[in-house]
N, C-alpha and C positions, 0 to 999 in steps of 0.2 A: 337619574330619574327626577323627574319635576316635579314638585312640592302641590299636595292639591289644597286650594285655598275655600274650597267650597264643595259642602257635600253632594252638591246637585253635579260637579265633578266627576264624581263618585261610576265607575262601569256597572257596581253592583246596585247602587241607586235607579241607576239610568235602567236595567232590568228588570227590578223590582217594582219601578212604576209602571212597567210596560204590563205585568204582569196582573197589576191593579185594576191595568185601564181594560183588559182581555177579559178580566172577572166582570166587572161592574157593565160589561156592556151586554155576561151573559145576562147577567142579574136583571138590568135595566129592559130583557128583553124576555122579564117573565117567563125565563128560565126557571125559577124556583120556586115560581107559582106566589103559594101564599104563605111559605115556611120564610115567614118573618126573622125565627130561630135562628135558623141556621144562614140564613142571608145576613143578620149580623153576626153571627161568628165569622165568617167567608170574609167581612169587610173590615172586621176587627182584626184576623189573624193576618189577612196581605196585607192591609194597612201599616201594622205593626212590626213587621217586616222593615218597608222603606224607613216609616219612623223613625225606628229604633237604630237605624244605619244613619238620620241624620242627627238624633238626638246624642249619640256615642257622638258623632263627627266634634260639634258642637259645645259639649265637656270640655276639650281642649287637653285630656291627657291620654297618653296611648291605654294606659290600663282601663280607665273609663272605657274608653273608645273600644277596645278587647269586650269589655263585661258588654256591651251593649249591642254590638256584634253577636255574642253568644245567645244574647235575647231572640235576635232577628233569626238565627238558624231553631231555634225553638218553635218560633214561630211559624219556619215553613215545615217543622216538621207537624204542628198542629193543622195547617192546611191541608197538607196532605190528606191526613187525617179526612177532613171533614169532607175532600175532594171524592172519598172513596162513596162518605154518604149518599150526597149529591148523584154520585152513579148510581149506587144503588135505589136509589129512592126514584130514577128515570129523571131527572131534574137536568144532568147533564148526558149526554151520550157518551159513549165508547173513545170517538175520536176527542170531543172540545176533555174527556177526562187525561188524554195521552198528552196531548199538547198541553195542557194545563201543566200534570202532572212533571213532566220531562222541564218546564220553565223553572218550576222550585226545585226540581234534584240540584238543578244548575245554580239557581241564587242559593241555595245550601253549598254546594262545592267553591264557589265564588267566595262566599261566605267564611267558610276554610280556609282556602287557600290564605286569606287575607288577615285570618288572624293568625297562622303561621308565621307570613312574615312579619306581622307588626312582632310577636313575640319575640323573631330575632331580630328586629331592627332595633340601630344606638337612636333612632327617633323617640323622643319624649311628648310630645306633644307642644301645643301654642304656651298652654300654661305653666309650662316646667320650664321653657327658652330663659335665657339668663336675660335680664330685663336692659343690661348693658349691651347687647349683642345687636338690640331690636333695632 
């Protein structure tokens, strides 16, 4: 497996933008009207998602990298959340709330999966590497 040198590397990054940029164009398209509110919750919580996947990346230790990861699934469980309001409030429809919806199960499983393995991986992170080695 090949070492990723960059969180923009990242498959759960690369999703979680995509995921950003689906929101922000319903948003941009006066989908939420004038719920200022909740339009920045929606921008804070996907935001915070990719973030927190490059800010973990970034730390340079797998345990960091773990806790900040668990932030980013936090976080789509918050979107969720607010995904639900959104429908109900008519802000989004039926379908842009399924596709939405089904995007973050996925960067949450993604999200999983990943801290799984770094748990069982002998990887340390950049900052732990023996400084002799580099």
């Amino acid at each position: 497996m090949a070492t990723i040198k960059r969180f923009e590397d990242l498959d759960v990054w690369k999703v979680s933008r995509e995921l950003c940029d689906k929101l922000g164009q319903i948003i941009d398209g006066d989908a939420l009207k004038r719920n200022f509110r909740l339009i920045g919750q929606i921008e804070g919580s996907s935001g915070s998602i990719m973030d927190n996947i490059a800010e973990g990346f970034e730390r340079g230790t797998k345990n960091e990298f773990i806790l900040f990861l668990g932030y980013s699934k936090g976080s789509c469980c918050e979107l969720r959340s607010q995904l639900y309001r959104a429908l109900d409030r008519k802000y989004i429809n039926k379908e842009q709330f399924e596709e939405l919806y089904l995007l973050v199960v996925r960067i949450s499983t993604m999200l999983q999966k990943f801290i799984s393995y770094l748990l069982k991986s002998d990887v340390k992170g950049l900052r732990k590497k023996n400084p002799e080695t580099n």
